[in-house]
Rosetta silent file (secondary structure, phi, psi, omega in degrees, C-alpha in Angstrom):
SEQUENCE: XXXXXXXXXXXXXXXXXXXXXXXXXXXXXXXXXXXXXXXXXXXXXXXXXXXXXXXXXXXXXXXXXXXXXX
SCORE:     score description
SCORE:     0.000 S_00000001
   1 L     0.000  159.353 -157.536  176.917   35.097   -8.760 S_00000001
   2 E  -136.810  109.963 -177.956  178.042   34.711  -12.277 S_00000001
   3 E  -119.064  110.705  159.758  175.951   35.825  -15.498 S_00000001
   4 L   -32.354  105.883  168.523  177.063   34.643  -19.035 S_00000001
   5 L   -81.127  -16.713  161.606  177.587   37.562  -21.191 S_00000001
   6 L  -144.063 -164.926 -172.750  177.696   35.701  -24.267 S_00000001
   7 L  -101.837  131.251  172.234  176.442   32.086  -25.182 S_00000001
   8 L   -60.096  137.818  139.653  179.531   29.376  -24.769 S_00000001
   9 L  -167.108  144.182  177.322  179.948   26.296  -26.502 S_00000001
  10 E  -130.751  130.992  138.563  183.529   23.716  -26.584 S_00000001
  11 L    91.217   52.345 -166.129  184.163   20.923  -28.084 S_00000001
  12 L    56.009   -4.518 -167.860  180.461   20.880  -29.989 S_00000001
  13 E  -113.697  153.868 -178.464  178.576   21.324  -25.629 S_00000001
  14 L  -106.902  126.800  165.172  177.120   24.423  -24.795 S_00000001
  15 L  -105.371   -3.840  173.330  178.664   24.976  -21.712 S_00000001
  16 L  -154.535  146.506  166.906  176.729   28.503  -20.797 S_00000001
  17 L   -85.110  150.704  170.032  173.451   30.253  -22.490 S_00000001
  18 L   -58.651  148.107  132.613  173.600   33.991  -23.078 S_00000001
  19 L    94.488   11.216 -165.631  172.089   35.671  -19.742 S_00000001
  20 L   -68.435  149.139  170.908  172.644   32.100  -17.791 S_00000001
  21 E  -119.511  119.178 -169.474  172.907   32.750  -14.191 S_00000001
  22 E  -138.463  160.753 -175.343  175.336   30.388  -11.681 S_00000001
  23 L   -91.042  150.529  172.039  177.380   30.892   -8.476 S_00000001
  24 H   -24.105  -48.167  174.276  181.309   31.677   -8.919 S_00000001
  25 H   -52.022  -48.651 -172.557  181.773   27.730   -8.020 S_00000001
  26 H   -60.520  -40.664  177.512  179.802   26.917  -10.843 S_00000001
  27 H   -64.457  -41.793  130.478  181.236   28.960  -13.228 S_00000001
  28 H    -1.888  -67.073  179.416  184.368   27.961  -12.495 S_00000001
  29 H   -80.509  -20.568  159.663  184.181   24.467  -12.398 S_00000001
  30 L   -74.588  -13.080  158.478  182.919   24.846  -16.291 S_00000001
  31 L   109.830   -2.558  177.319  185.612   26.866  -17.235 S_00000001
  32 L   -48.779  145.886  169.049  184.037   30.269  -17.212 S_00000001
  33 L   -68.655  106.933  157.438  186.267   33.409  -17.084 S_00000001
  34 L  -139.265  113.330 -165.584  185.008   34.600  -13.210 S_00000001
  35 L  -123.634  176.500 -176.842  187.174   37.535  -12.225 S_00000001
  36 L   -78.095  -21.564 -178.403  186.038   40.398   -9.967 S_00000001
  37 L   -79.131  -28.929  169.007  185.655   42.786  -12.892 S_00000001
  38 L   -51.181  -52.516 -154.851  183.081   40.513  -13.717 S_00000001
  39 L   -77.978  137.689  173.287  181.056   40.757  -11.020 S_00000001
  40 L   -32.588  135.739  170.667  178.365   43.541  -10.656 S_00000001
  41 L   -61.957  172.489  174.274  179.275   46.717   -8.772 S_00000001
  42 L  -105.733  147.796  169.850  176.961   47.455   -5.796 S_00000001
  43 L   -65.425  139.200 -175.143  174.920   50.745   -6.540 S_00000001
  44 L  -126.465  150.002  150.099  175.555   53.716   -5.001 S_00000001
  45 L   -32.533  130.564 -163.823  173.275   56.890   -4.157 S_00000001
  46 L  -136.741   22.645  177.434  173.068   59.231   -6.550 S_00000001
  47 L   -81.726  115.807 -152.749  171.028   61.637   -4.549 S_00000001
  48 L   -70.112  134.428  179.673  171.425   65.515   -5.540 S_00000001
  49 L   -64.763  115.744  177.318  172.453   67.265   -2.220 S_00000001
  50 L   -85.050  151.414 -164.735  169.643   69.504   -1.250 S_00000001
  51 L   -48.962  149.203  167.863  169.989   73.084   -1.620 S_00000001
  52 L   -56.441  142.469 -177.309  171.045   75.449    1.183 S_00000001
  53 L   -89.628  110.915 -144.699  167.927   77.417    2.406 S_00000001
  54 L   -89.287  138.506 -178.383  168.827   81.044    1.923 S_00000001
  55 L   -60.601  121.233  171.705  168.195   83.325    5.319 S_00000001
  56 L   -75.276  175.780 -117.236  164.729   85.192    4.459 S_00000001
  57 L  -159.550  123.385 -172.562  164.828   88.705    4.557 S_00000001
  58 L   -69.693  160.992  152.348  162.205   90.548    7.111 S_00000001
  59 L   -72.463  -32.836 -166.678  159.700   92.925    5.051 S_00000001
  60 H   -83.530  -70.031 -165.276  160.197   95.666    7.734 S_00000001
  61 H   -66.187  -26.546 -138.149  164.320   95.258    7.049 S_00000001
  62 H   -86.629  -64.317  145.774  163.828   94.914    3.465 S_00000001
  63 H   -20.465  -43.487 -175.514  161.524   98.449    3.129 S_00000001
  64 L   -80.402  148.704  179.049  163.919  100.338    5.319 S_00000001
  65 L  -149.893  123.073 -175.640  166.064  102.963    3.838 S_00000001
  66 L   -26.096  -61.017 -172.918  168.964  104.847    6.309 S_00000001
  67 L   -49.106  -60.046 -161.400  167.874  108.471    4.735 S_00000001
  68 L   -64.547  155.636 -155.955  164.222  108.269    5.540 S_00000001
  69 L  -144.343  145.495 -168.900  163.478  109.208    8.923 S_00000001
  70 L  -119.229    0.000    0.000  159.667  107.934   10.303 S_00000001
């Protein structure tokens, strides 16, 4: 698909409207610039990788200390 980026006119004819939307054939056969750069990109994910979950830490190991003797 093919969307006019600005509004056209030759020879006195508007051959495209700002924002007009037509398939690559169409655009074409009117004389339109339709190149690949035109055409929209497809969208990609942009979803932030979720964080690693850090190993929790017993309460019992945390509390212990080598010196101390129970």
């Amino acid at each position: 698909m093919y969307t006019s980026k600005e509004r056209v006119i030759r020879d006195g004819y508007l051959i495209a409207f700002e924002g007009e939307v037509m398939s690559d054939e169409e655009a074409a056969a009117r004389g339109l610039p339709v190149s690949e750069e035109d055409k929209p990109k497809r969208k990609t994910s942009r979803r932030k990788p979720k964080p690693k979950a850090e190993p929790a830490e017993d309460e019992a190991e945390k509390d212990y200390d080598e010196d101390e003797e129970a």
